[in-house]
N, C-alpha and C positions, 0 to 999 in steps of 0.2 A: 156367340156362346158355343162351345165345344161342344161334344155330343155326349161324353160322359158328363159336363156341367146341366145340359139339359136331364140327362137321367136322373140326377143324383138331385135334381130341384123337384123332379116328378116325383121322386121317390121316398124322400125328404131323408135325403139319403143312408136309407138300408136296400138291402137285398129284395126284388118286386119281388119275390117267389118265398121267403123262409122269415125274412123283417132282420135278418141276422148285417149289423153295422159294422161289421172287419171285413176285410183283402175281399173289397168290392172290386167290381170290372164289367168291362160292358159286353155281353154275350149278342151278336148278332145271330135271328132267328133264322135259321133256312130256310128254305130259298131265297137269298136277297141279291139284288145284280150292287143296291149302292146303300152301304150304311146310313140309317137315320134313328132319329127317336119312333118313327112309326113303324120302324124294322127289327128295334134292336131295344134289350130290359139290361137293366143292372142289375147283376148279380154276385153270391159272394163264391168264395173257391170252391167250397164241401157244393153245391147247386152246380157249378160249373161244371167239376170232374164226375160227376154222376150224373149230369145230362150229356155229356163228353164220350160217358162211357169209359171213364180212365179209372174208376172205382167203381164196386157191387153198388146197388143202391139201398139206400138202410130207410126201411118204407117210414119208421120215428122221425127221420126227420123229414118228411116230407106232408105230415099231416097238419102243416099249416096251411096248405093248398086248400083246406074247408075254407078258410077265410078268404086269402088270395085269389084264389079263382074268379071271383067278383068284381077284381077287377075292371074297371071304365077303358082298360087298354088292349087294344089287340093283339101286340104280342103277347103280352105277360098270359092274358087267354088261353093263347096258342102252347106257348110251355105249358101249363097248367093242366090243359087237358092231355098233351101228349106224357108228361108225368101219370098221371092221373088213369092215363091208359097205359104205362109199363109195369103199372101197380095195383091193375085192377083184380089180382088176386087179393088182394087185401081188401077187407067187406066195407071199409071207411073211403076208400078210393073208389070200388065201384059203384057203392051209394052216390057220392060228390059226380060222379063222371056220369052218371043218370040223372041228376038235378042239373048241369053244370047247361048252361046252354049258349050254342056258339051262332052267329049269321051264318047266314050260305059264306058268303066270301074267308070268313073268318075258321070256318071250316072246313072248305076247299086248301087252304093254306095249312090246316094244321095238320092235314092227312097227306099232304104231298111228301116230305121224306118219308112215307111210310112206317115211322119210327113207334108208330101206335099198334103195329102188329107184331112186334117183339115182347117179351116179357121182361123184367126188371132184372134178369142173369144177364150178368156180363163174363166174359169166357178170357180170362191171361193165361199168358206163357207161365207153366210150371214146373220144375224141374222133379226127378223121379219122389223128392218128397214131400212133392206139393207146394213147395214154397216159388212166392211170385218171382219171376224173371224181369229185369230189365234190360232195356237196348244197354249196352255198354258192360253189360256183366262180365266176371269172370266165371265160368262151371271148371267143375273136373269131370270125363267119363266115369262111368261106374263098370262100363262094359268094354269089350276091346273091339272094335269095327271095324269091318274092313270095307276102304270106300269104295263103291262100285264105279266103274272106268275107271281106275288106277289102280298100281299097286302099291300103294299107301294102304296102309293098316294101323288106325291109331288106336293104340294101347291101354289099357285100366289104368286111370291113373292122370291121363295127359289132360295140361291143363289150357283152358281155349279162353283167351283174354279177349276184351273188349266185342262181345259177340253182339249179334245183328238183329232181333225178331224176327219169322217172317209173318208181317201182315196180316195175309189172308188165308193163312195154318197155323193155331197155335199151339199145333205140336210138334212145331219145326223151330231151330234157328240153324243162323249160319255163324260159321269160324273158320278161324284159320288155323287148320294143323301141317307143321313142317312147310310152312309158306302156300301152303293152298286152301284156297277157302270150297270150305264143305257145309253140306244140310246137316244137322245133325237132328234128332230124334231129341225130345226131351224126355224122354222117358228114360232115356240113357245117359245123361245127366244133375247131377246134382250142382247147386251153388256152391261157389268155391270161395 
């Protein structure tokens, strides 16, 4: 039996963290060196990209975690509380995260990404009005720049295709203007 066949019999197939039954998939918990059922919940997209960190987290939907959390399984635990801790500003999360009780082992696992000491803001690339950036975008400048070590100066107006995020700045990406790829500022662009 597959591993998502095992999840999805454990699960009776919904999502182990919201009960929600569309675009399930199976979320292996970190740290794991080899995917299993004792490693890894089924979960559905909206669970995923908000423990992913690829969307804000919207704390409504996560206030099924009062029930979930009781879970008999260790990973689903382990998300549950590390949720449970990016949301512990909400009086219903820090309640649940004060009753919620985990083993040593089960605990020790759920505090190693550290991901319980961050709060539930997640931070995108946004361009001068706000609006979210993606890897592949097109922007236009708003401002004319001159790029430092060259004497390229690109212009109000000029438009930078297929651009890069960077990573670990997101108030950076990268493009190509007149065949060189540059940093650019997002504050100095807008989506185009």
């Amino acid at each position: 039996m597959s591993l998502i066949q095992q999840l999805q019999t454990r699960s009776g197939n919904k999502c182990e963290l919201c009960t929600a039954d569309t675009d399930l998939s199976v979320y292996e918990v970190p740290p794991i060196d080899n995917a299993n059922a004792d490693n890894s919940i089924l979960v559905c997209k909206t669970c995923l990209n908000q423990i992913e960190k690829t969307e804000q987290l919207d704390a409504n939907h996560w206030k099924t975690l009062t029930e979930t959390m009781w879970s008999e399984f260790p990973p689903v635990q382990v998300v549950a509380w590390r949720m449970l801790s990016r949301l512990r500003n909400e009086g219903w999360a820090s309640d649940s995260l004060d009753i919620l009780y985990l083993d040593e082992d089960t605990l020790d696992w759920a505090k190693k990404t550290g991901d319980h000491e961050s709060d539930g803001t997640v931070e995108f690339h946004q361009d001068s009005n706000g609006t979210r950036l993606y890897e592949g975008d097109t922007v236009v400048l708003v401002k004319t720049l001159d790029v430092k070590g060259s004497t390229l100066s690109a212009k109000l107006g000029t438009v930078v295709k297929n651009i890069r995020l960077v990573h670990d700045n997101t108030e950076q990406i990268e493009g190509k203007v007149e065949g060189q790829t540059i940093v650019i500022l997002t504050k100095y662009l807008r989506k185009g």
